[in-house]
N, CA and C atoms as a LAMMPS dump frame, in Angstrom:
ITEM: TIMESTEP
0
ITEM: NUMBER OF ATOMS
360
ITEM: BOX BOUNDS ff ff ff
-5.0000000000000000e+02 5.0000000000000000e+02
-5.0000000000000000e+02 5.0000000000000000e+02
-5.0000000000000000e+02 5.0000000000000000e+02
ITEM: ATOMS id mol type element x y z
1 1 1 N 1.957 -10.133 7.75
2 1 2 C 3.318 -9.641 7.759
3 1 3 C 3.583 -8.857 6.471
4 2 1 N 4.119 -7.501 6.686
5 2 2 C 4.525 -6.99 5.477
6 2 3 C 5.418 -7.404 4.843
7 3 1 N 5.458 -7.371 3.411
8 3 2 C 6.801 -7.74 3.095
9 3 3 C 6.906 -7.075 1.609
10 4 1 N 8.611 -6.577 1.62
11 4 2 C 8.893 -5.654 0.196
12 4 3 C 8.48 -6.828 -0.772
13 5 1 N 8.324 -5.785 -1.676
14 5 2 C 8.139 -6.249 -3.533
15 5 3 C 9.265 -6.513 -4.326
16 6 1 N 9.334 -7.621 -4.857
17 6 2 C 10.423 -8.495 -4.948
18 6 3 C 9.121 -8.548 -6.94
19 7 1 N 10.515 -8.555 -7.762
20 7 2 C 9.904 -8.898 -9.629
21 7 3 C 9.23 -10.203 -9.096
22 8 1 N 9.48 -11.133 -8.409
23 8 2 C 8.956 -12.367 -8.787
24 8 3 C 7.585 -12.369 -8.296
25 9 1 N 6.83 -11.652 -7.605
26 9 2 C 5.84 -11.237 -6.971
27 9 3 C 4.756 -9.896 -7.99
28 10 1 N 5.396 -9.853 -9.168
29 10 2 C 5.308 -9.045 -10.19
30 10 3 C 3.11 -9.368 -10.104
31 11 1 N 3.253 -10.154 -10.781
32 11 2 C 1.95 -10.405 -11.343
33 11 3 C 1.033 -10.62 -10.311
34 12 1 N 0.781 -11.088 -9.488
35 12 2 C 0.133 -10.985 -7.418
36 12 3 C 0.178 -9.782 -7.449
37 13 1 N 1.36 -8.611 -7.793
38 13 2 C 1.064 -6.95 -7.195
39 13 3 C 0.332 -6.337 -7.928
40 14 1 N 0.375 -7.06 -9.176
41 14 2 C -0.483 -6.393 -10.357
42 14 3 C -2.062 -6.601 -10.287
43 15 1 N -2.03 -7.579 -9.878
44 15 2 C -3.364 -8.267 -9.412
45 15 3 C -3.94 -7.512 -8.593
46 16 1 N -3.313 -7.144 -6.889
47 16 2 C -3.634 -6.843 -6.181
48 16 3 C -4.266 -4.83 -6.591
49 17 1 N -2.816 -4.642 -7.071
50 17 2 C -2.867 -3.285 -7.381
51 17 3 C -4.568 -2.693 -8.312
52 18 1 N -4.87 -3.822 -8.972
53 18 2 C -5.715 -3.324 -10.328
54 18 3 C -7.355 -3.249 -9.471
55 19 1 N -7.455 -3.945 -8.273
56 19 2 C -8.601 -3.454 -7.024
57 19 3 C -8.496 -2.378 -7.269
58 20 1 N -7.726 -1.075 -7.409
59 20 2 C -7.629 0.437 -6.643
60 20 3 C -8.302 0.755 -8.212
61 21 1 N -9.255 1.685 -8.043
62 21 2 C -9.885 2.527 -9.052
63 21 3 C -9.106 3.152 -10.141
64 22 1 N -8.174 3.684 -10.165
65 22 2 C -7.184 4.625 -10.997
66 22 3 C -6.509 3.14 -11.18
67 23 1 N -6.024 2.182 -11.302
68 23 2 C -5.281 1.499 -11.97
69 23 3 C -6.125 0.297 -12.674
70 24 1 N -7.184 0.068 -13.164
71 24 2 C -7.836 -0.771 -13.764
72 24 3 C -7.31 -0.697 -14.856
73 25 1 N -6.819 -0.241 -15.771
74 25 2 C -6.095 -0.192 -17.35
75 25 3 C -4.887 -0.719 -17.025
76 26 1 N -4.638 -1.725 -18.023
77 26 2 C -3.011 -2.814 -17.797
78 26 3 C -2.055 -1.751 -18.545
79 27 1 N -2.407 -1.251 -19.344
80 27 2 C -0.739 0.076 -18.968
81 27 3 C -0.494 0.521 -18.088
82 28 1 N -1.529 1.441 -17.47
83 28 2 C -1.46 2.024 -16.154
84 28 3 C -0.955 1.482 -15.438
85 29 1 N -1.462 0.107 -14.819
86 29 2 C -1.167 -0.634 -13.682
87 29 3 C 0.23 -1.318 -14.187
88 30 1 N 0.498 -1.678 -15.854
89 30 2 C 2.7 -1.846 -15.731
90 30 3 C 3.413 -0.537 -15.305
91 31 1 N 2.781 0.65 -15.846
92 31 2 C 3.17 1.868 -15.379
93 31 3 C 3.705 1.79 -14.199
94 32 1 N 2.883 2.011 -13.7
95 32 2 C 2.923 1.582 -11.664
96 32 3 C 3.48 1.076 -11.429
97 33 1 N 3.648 -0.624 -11.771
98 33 2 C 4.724 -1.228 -11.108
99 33 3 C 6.26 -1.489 -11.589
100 34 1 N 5.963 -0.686 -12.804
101 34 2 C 7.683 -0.178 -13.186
102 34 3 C 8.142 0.898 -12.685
103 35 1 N 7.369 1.899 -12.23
104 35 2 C 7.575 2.974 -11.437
105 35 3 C 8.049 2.315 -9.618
106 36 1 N 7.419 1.156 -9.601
107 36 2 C 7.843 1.012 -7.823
108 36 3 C 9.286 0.109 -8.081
109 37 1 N 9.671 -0.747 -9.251
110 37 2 C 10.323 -1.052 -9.596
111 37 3 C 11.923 -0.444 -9.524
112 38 1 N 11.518 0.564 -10.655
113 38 2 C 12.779 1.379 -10.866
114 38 3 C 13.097 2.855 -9.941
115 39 1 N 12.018 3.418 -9.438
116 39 2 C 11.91 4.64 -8.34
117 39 3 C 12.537 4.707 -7.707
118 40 1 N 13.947 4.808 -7.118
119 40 2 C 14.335 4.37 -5.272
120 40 3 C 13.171 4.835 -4.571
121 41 1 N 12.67 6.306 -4.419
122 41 2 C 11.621 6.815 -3.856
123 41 3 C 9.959 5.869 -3.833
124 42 1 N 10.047 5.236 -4.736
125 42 2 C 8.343 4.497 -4.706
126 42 3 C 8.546 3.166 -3.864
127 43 1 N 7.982 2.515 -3.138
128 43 2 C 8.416 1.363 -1.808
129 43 3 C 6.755 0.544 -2.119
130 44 1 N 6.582 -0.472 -2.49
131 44 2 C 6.072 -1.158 -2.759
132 44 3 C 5.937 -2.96 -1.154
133 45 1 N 5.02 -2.893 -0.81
134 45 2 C 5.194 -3.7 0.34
135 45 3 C 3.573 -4.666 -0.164
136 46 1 N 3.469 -5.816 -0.001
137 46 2 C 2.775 -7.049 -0.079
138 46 3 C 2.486 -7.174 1.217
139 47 1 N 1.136 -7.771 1.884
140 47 2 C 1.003 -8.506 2.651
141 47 3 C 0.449 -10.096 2.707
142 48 1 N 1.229 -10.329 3.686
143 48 2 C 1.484 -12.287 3.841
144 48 3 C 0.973 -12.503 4.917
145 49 1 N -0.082 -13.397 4.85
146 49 2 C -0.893 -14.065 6.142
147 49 3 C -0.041 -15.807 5.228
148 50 1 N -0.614 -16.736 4.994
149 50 2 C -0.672 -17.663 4.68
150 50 3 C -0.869 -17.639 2.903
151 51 1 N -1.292 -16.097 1.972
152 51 2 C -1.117 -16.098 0.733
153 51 3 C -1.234 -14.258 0.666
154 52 1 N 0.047 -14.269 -0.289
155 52 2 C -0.526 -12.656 -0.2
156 52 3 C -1.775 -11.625 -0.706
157 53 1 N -2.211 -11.477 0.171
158 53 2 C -3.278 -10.607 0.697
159 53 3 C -3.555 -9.288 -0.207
160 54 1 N -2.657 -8.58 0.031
161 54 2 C -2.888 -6.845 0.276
162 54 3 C -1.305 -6.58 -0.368
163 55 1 N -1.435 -5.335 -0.995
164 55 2 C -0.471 -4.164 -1.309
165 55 3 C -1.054 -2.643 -0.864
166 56 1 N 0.689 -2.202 -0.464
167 56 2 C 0.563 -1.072 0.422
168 56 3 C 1.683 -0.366 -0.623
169 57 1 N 1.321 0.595 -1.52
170 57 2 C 2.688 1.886 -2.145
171 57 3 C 2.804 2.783 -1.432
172 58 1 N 4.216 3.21 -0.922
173 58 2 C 4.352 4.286 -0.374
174 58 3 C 5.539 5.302 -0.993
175 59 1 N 5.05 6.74 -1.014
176 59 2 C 6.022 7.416 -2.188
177 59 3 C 6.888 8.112 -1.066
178 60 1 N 8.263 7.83 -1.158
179 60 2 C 8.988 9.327 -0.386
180 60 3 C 9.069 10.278 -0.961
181 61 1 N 8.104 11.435 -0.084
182 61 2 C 7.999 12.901 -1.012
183 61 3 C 9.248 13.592 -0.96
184 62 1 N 9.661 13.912 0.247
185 62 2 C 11.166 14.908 0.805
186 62 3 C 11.517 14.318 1.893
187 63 1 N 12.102 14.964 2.527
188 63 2 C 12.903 14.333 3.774
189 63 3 C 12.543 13.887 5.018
190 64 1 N 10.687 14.574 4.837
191 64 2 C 10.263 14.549 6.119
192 64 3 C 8.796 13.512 5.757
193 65 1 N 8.416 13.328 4.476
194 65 2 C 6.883 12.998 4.066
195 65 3 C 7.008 11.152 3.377
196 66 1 N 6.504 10.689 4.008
197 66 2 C 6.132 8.874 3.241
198 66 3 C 4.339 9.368 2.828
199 67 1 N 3.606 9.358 1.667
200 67 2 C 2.436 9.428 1.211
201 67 3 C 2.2 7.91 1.129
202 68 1 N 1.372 7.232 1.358
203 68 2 C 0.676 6.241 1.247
204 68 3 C 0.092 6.625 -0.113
205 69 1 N -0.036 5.826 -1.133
206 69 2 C -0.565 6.603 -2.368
207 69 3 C -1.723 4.768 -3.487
208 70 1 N -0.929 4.2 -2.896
209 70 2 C -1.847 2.354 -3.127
210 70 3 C -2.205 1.876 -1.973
211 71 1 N -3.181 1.43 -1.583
212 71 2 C -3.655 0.128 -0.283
213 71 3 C -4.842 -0.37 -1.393
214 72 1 N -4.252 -1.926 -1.296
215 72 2 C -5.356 -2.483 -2.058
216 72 3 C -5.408 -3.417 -1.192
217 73 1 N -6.861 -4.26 -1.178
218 73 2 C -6.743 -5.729 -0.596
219 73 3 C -7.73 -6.525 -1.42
220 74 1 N -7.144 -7.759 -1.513
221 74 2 C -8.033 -9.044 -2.247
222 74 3 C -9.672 -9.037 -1.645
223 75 1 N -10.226 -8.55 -2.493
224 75 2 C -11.421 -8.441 -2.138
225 75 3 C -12.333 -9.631 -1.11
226 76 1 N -11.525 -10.958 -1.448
227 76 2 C -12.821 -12.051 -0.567
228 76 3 C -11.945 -11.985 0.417
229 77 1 N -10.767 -10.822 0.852
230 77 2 C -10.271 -10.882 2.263
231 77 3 C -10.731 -9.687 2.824
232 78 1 N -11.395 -8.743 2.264
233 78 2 C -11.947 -7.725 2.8
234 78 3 C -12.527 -7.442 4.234
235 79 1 N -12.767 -6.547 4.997
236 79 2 C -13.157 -6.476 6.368
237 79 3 C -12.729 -7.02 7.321
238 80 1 N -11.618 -7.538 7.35
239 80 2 C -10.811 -8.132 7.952
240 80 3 C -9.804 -7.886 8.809
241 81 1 N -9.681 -6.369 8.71
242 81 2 C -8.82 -5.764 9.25
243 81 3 C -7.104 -5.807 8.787
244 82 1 N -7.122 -6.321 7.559
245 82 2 C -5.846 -6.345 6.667
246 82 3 C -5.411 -4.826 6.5
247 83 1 N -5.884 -4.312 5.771
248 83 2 C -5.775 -2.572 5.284
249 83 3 C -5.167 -1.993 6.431
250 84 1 N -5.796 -1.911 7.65
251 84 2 C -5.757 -1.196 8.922
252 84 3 C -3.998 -1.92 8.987
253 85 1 N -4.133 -3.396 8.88
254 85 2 C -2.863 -3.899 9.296
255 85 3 C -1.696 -3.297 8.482
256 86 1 N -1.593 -2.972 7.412
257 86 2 C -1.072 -2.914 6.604
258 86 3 C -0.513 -1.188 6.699
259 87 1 N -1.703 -0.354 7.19
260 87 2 C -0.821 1.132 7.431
261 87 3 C -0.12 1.36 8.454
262 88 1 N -0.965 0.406 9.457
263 88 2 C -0.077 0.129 11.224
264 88 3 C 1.382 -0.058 10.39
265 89 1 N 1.574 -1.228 9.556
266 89 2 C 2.945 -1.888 9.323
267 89 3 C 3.513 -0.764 9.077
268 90 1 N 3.217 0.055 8.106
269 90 2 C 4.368 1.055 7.426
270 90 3 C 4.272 1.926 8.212
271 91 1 N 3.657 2.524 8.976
272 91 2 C 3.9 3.333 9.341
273 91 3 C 4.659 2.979 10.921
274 92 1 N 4.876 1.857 11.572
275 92 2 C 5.299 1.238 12.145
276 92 3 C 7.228 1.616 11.418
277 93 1 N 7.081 0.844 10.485
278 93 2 C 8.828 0.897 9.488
279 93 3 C 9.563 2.335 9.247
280 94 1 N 8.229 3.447 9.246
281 94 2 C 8.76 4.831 8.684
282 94 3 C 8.648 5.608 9.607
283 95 1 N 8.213 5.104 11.088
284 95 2 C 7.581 6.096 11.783
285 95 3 C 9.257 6.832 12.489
286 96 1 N 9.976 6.43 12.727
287 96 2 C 11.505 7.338 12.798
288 96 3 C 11.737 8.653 12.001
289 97 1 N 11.787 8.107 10.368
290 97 2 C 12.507 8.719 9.753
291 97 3 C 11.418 9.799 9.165
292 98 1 N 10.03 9.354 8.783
293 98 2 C 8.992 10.082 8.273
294 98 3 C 7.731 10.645 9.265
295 99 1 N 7.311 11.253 8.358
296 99 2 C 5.889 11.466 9.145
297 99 3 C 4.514 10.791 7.89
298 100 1 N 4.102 9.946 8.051
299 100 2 C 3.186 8.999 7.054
300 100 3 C 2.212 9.719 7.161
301 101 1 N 1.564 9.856 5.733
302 101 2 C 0.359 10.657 5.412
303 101 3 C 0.002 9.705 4.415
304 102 1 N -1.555 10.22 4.001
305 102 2 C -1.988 9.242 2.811
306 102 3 C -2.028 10.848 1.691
307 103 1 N -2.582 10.223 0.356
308 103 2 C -3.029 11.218 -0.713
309 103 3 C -4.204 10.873 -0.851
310 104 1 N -4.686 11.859 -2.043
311 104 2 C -6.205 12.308 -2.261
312 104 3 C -6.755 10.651 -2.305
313 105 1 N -6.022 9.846 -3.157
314 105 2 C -6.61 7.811 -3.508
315 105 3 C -7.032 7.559 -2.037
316 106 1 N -5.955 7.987 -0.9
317 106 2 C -6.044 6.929 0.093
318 106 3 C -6.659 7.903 1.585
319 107 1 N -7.057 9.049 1.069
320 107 2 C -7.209 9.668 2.401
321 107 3 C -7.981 8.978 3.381
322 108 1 N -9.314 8.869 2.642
323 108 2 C -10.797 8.409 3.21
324 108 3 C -10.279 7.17 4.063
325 109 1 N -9.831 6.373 3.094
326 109 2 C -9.509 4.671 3.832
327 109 3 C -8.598 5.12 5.127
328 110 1 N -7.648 5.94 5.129
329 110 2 C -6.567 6.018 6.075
330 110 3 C -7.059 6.295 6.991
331 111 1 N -8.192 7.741 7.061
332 111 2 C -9.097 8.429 7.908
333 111 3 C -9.733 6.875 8.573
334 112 1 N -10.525 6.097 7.846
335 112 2 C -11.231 5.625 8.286
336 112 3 C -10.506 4.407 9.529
337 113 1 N -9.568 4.345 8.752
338 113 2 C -9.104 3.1 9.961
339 113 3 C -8.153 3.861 11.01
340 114 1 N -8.046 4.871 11.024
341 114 2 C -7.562 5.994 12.42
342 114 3 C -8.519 6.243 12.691
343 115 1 N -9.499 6.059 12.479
344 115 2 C -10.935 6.369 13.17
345 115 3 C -11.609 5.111 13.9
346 116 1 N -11.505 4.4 13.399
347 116 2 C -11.595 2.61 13.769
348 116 3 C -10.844 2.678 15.134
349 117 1 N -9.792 3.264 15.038
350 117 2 C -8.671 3.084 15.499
351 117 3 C -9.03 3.979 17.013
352 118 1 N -9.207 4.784 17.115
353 118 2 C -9.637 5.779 18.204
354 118 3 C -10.431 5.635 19.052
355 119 1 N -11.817 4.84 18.227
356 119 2 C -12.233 4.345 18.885
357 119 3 C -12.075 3.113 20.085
358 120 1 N -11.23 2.223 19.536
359 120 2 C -10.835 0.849 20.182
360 120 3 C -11.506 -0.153 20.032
């Protein structure tokens, strides 16, 4: 289950977040989550099976664009089909108002599980 990013969940997103290549440096990665923090535009979502899992950032570009721009997942939950779950979710939440794309971080992964995906 997705669920927004709430401060008290601070240090779990930080955790989760510091998996993704570009945020391994602990400035960077407070950067980040003071940016999803204070942004209205940056949307920060956790995923919850029984412990949270996975983080999903999504940036509103303009009026028409949600970028997927973080998908991380706890590595010993990997292959699991979390990630996949996790862009279904948002893009599930935004699919009205946006049209969901990933960026250069998240293309490959996004590609890959719409490709997963096509197949059946």
């Amino acid at each position: 289950m997705l669920i927004r990013y709430k401060k008290s969940f601070e240090k779990i997103a930080m955790g989760l977040l510091s998996f993704m290549p570009d945020e391994k440096d602990v400035k960077k990665l407070q950067q980040t989550v003071k940016e999803y923090e204070n942004n209205p535009n940056w949307h920060l979502f956790l995923w919850k099976d029984e412990d949270l899992l996975g983080a999903i950032g999504v940036r509103i570009e303009d009026e028409e664009k949600a970028v997927i721009q973080h998908v991380s997942v706890n590595p010993s939950h990997r292959h699991q089909g979390i990630g996949k779950k996790m862009i279904d979710a948002v893009r599930n939440q935004y699919n009205n108002q946006y049209v969901v794309c990933a960026n250069e971080k998240t293309e490959s992964f996004v590609q890959k599980c719409d490709e997963e995906a096509a197949k059946g």
